[in-house]
C-alpha positions as CSV (number, residue, x, y, z in Angstrom):
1,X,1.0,-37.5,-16.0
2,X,2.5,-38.0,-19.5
3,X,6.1,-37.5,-18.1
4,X,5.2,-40.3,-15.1
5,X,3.7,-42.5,-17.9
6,X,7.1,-42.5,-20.2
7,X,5.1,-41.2,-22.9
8,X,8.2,-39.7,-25.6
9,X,9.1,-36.2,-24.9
10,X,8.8,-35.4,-28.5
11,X,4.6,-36.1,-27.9
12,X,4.9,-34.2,-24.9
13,X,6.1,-31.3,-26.6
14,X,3.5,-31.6,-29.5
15,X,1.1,-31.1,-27.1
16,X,2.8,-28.2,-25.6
17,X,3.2,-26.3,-28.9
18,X,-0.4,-27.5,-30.0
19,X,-1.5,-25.8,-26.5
20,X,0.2,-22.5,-27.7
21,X,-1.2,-22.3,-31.2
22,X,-4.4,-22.8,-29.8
23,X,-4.6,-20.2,-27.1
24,X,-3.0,-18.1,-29.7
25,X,-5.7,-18.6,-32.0
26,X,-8.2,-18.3,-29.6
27,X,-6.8,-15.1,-28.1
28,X,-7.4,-13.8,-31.2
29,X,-10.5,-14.9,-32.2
30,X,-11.5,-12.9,-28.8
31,X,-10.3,-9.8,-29.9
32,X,-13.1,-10.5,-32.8
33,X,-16.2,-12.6,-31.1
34,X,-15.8,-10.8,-27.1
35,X,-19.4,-12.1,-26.5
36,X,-18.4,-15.7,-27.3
37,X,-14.6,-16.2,-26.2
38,X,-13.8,-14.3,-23.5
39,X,-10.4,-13.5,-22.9
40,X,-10.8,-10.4,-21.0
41,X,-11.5,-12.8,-18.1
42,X,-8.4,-14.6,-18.6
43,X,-6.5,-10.9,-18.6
44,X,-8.6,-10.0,-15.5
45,X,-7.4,-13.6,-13.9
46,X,-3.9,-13.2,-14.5
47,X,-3.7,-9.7,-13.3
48,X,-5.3,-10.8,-10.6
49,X,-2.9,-13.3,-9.5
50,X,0.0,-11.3,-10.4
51,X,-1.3,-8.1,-8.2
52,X,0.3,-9.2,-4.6
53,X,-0.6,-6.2,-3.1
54,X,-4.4,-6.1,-3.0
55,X,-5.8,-9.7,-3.6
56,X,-9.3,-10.5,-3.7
57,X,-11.9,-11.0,-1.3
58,X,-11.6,-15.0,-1.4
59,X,-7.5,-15.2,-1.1
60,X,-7.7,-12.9,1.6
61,X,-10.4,-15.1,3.5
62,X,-8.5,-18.2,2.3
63,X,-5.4,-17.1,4.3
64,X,-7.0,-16.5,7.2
65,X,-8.5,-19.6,7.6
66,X,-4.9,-21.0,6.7
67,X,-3.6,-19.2,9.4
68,X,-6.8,-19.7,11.9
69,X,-6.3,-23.7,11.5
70,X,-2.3,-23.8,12.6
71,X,-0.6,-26.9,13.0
72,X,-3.8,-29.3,14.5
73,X,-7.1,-27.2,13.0
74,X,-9.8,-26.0,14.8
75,X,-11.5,-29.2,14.7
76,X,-14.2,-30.9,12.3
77,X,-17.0,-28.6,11.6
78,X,-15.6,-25.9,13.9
79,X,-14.5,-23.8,10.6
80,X,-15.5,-19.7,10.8
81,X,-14.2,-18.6,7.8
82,X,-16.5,-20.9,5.6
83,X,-19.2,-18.6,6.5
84,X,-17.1,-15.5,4.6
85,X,-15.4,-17.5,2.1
86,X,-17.3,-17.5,-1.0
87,X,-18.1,-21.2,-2.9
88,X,-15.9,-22.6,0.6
89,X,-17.2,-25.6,-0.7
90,X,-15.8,-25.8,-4.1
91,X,-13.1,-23.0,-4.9
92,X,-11.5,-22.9,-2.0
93,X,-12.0,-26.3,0.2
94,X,-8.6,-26.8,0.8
95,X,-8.2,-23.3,2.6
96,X,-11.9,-24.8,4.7
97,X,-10.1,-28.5,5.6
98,X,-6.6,-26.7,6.6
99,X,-8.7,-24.7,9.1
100,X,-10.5,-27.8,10.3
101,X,-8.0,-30.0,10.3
102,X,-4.7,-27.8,10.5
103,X,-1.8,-28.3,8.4
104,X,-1.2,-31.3,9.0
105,X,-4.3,-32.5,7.9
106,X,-3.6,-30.4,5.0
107,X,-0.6,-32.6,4.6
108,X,-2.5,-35.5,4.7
109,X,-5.0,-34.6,1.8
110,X,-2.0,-33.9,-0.3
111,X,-0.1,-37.4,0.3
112,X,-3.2,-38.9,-0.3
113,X,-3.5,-37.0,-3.9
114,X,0.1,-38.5,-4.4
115,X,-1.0,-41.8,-3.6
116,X,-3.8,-41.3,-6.1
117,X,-1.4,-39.9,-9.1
118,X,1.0,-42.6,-8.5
C-alpha cells in the first residue's frame, strides 16, 4: 500500500529493516520468556507450510472444497466441506465461497478486493 501511495522507497525500506530488528529481537526474547512470546508457534507455522507432503487437516479440506466447487460452484448454501473444515467461517472462507460459488466467483471476490485497494 505504501508502494501504490508513492510513499519514498527509502521509508519503505526503514520499515522493512525496522520489521527485521524487531522479529529479531523478539525471536530472541522467546528463547528467554517461551510462556510470553511464543515463537515455537511461528517455527511450527512455517514448517508447516513448508512440509508439502503431509499438510494439515484444514488445507487438505480446503482443497477439496476448491476442487468440489469447479468452474460455476455448487451453488449458495450447497457447501459440504464447511461441515469438515474447521473455523470455515473465518480461516478458510475463501476455500467455503470457491465451493459455493466456483472459481469464478472466486474471481469475483478477488477483483472486488482490487477495487477496494485501488
Amino acid at each position: 500500500m505504501m508502494f501504490i501511495g508513492r510513499v519514498s522507497l527509502k521509508y519503505v525500506a526503514l520499515l522493512i529493516v525496522s520489521g527485521v530488528i524487531v522479529f529479531a529481537f523478539l525471536y530472541i526474547l522467546g528463547d528467554i520468556f517461551p510462556e510470553h512470546i511464543r515463537t515455537s508457534t511461528w517455527a511450527e507455522r512455517i514448517q508447516d507450510f513448508m512440509d508439502k507432503e503431509n499438510p494439515s487437516l484444514q488445507v487438505q479440506q480446503s482443497k477439496i472444497a476448491i476442487a468440489n466447487g469447479g468452474w460455476f460452484g455448487v451453488g449458495p448454501g450447497n457447501s459440504i466441506q464447511r461441515n469438515f473444515l474447521p473455523n470455515p467461517y473465518s480461516d478458510f472462507i475463501y476455500a467455503v465461497i470457491i465451493e459455493e460459488y466456483g472459481l469464478l466467483g472466486g474471481g469475483v471476490v478477488l477483483l472486488l478486493y482490487v477495487v477496494l485497494f485501488f
